[in-house]
C-alpha positions in Angstrom: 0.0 0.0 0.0 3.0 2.5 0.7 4.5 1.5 -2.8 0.8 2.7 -4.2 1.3 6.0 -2.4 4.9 7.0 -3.2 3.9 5.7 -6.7 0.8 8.0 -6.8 2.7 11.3 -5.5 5.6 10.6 -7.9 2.9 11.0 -10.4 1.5 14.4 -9.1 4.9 16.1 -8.7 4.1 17.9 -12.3 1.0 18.8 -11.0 0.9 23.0 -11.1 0.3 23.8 -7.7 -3.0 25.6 -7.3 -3.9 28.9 -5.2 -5.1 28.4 -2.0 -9.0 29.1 -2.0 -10.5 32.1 -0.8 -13.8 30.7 0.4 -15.1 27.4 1.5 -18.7 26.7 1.9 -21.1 27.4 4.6 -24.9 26.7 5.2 -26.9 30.1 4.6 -29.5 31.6 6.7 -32.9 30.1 5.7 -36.2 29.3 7.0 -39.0 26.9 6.1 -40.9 28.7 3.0 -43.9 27.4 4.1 -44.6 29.9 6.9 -42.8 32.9 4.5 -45.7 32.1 1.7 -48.7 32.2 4.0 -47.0 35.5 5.8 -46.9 37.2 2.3 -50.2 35.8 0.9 -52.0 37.0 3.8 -49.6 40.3 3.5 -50.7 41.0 -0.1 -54.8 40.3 1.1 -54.4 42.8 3.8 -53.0 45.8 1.6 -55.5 44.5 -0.9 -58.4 45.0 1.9 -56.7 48.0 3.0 -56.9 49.8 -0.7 -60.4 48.5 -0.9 -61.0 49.6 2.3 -59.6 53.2 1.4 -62.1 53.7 -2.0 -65.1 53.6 0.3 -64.3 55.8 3.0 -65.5 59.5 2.7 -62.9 61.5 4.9 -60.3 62.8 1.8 -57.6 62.2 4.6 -58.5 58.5 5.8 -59.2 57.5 2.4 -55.4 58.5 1.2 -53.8 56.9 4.7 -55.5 54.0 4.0 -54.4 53.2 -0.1 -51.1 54.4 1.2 -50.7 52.2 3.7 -52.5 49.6 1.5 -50.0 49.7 -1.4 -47.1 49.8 0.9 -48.1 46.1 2.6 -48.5 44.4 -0.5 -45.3 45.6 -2.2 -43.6 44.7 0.7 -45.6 41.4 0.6 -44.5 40.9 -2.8 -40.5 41.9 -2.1 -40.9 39.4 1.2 -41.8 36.3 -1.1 -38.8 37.1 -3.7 -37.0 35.7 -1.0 -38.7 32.5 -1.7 -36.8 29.6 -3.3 -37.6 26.0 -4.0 -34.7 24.0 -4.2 -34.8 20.1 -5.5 -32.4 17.1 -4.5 -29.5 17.2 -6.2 -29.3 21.2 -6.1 -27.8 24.0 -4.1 -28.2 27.4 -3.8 -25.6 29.7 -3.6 -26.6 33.3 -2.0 -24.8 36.4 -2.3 -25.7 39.7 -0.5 -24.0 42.6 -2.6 -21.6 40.7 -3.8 -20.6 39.0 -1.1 -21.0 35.5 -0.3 -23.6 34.4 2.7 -23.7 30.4 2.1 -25.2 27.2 0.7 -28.8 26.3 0.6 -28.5 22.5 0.2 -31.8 21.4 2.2 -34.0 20.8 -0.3 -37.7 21.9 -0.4 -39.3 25.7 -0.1 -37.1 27.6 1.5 -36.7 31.8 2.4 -33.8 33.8 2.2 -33.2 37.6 2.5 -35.1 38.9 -0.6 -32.3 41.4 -1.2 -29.6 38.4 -1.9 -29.1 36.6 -5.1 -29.0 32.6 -5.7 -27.1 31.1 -8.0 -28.4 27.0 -8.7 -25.7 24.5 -8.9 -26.3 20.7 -9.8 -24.4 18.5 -6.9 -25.6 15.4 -8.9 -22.8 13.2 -10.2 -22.0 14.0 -13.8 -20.0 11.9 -16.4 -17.2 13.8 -18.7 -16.1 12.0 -21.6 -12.7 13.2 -23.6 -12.4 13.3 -26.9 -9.9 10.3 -28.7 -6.9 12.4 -27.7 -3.5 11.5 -29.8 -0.2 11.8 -28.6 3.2 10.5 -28.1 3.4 7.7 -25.4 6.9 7.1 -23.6 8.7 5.7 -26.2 7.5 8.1 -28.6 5.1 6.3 -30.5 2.1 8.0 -31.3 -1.8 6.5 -29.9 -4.8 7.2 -29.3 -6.9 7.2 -26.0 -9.9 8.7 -24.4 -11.2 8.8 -21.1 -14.1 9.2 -19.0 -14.4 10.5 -15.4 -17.1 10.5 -12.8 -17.8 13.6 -10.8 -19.3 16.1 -8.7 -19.6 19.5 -7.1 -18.4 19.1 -3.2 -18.0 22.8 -2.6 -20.1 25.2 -3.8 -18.5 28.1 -2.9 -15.5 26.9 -4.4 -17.0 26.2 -7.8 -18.4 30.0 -8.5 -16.1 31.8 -7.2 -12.5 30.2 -7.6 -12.8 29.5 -11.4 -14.6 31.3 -14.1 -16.4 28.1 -15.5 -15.7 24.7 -13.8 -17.6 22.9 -15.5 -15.0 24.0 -18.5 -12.4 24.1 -16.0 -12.8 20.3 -15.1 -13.2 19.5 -19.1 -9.7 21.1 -19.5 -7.8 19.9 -16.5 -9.1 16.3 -17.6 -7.5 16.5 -21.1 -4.2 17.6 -19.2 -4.7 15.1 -16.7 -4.9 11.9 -19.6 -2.3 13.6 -21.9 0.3 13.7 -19.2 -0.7 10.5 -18.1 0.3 9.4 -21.8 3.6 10.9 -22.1 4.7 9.3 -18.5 4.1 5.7 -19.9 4.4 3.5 -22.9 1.4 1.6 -24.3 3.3 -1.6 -24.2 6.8 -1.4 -22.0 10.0 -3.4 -23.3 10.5 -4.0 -19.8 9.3 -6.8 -18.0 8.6 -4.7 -14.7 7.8 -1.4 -16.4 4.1 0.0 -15.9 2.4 0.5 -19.0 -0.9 1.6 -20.4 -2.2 -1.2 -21.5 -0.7 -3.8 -19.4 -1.5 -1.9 -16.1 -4.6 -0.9 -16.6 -5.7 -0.4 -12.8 -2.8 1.1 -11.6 -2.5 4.0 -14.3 -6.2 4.8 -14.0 -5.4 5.0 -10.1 -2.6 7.3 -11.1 -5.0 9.3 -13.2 -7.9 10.0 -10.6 -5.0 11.0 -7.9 -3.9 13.9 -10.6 -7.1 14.7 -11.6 -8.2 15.1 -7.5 -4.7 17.1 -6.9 -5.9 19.7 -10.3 -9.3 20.2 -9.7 -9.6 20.5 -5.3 -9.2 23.9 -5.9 -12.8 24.0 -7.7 -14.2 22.4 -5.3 -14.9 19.5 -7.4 -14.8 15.5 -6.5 -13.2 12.9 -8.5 -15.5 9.7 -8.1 -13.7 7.2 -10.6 -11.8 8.0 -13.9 -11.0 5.1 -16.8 -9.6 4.6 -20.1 -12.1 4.4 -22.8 -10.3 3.7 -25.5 -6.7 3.1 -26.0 -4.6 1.8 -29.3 -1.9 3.1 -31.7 -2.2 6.1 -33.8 -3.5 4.6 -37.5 -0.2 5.2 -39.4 1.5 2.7 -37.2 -0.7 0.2 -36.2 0.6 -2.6 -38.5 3.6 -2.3 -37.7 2.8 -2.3 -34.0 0.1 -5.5 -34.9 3.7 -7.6 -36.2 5.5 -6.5 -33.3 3.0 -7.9 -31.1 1.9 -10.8 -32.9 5.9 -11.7 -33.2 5.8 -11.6 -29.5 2.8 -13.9 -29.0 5.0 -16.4 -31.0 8.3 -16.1 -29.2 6.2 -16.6 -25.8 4.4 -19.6 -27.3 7.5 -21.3 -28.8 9.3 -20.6 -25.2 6.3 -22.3 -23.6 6.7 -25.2 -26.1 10.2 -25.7 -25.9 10.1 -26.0 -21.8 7.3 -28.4 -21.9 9.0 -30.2 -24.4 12.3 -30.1 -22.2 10.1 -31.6 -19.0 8.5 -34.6 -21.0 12.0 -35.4 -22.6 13.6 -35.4 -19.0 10.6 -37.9 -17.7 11.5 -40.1 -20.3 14.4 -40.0 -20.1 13.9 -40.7 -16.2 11.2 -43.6 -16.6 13.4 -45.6 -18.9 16.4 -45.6 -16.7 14.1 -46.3 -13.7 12.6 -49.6 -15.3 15.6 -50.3 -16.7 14.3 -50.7 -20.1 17.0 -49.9 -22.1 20.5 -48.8 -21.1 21.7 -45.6 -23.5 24.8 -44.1 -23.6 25.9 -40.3 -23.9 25.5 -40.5 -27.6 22.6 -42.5 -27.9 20.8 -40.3 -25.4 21.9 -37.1 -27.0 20.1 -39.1 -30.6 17.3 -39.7 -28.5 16.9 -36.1 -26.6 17.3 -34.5 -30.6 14.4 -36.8 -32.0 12.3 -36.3 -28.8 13.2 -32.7 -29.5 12.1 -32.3 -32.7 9.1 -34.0 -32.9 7.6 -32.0 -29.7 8.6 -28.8 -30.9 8.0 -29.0 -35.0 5.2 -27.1 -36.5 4.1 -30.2 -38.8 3.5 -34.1 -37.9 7.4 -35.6 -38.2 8.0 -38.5 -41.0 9.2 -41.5 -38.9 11.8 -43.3 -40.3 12.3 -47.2 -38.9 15.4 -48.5 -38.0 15.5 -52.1 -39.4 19.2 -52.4 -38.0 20.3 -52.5 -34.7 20.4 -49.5 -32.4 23.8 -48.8 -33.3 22.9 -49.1 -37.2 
């Protein structure tokens, strides 16, 4: 588990470090909207009763007091349920007073807030980015072709309007850094029977890739659920090539597996016969004998047997 961590911070040592933020999130100031509606409904029918109230009187100073007052309840009625707000699962709220931020609304449901403030909605749902097939030079310099996919969502709310201009094009763009770096650091295939590489370590260089996706997009306040390889092969103008290289390497492997299967039934025969006593074989004899074994284990067609007619000297 240590090796994964040094492993992982090797990785995000290119990583740009990122400001500090300026804000983190807070819950705002809100109260049930339930109890605000019915205060401004029954705010808006009393100025409403009040004007009404104020056309039928006859006294010229009554009757102005009175649609005065009237008109002055009900607009304030009306400003009173602007703070109103109704705010889904999956959503936030984030209020600013002048300018200045005053917290989160995250409980869902009608909720009131200082009419004066604005609210900016932000999904906190979990959201899927897909890269475009990317191509670039792995390791070794060979050019390929990958895409990615990662899984995230909006932890802070505060840090995602004000820290970056856009995050959602923030994340978008730090992902396509994240994978092309990723791409560079390793070869698709390594020469090097211990070396990581992008298709033969699959797990650990998507691990790789959500810990430098996390360490460049914290400071938007964003969460990296899971990131993976969608698509990974050589670039078109060498894929042949790459195909033979690969396909010459299938053969060497099978042809070493042959040969050392080959090399264990020739030892047990060699073994059984001297147990039982079967025959007794000398040097040259078993050297014949470990050659014919040999080749008819390890040829590509069905061997032609020749008899010996003779002796086994002859």
């Amino acid at each position: 588990m240590s090796n994964d961590k040094s492993d992982a911070t090797s990785v995000i040592t290119d990583v740009p470090d990122m400001p500090a933020p300026r804000v983190r999130e807070f819950t705002a100031h809100s109260i049930g909207g339930g109890l605000a509606l019915l205060l401004g409904l029954v705010g808006l029918l009393v100025g409403a009763g009040l004007i009404v109230t104020g056309g039928v009187v006859t006294g010229a100073g009554a009757k102005a007091a009175l649609i005065v007052i009237g008109i002055v309840v009900a607009i304030a009625a009306v400003l009173a349920m602007c703070g109103l707000n109704m705010v889904a699962p999956g959503e936030a709220r984030v209020v600013q007073l002048f300018g200045r931020y005053r917290g989160t609304i995250r409980e869902d449901g009608l909720r009131w807030v200082n009419p004066f403030t604005s609210r900016t909605k932000i999904s906190t749902r979990v959201r899927n980015h897909e890269t475009a097939v990317l191509k670039v030079n792995d390791a070794y310099g060979n050019p390929i072709e990958l895409a990615a996919v990662v899984v995230w969502r909006v932890e802070d709310t505060a840090q995602a309007t004000f820290e970056v201009d856009d995050f959602l094009e923030f994340v978008s763009t730090q992902t396509e850094a994240a994978v092309r770096h990723i791409a560079i650091e390793y070869p698709y295939d390594a020469h090097d029977e211990g070396g990581l590489s992008l298709r033969g370590n699959a797990e650990e260089i998507t691990e790789k890739l959500a810990f430098e996706l996390h360490a460049r997009v914290e400071a938007a306040g964003v969460q990296i659920i899971e990131s993976r390889f969608t698509h990974l092969a050589y670039a078109p103008e060498i894929a042949s090539a790459m195909l033979q290289r690969q396909q010459a390497g299938a053969v060497v492997a099978a042809r070493r597996q042959i040969v050392d299967g080959a090399v264990g039934m020739v030892e047990a025969a060699l073994a059984r016969i001297s147990e039982r006593d079967i025959v007794e074989l000398d040097d040259e004899r078993k050297a014949a004998m470990v050659s014919n074994l040999m080749v008819v284990l390890c040829g590509d067609r069905a061997p032609q047997p020749v008899l010996n007619t003779g002796t086994l000297y002859q």
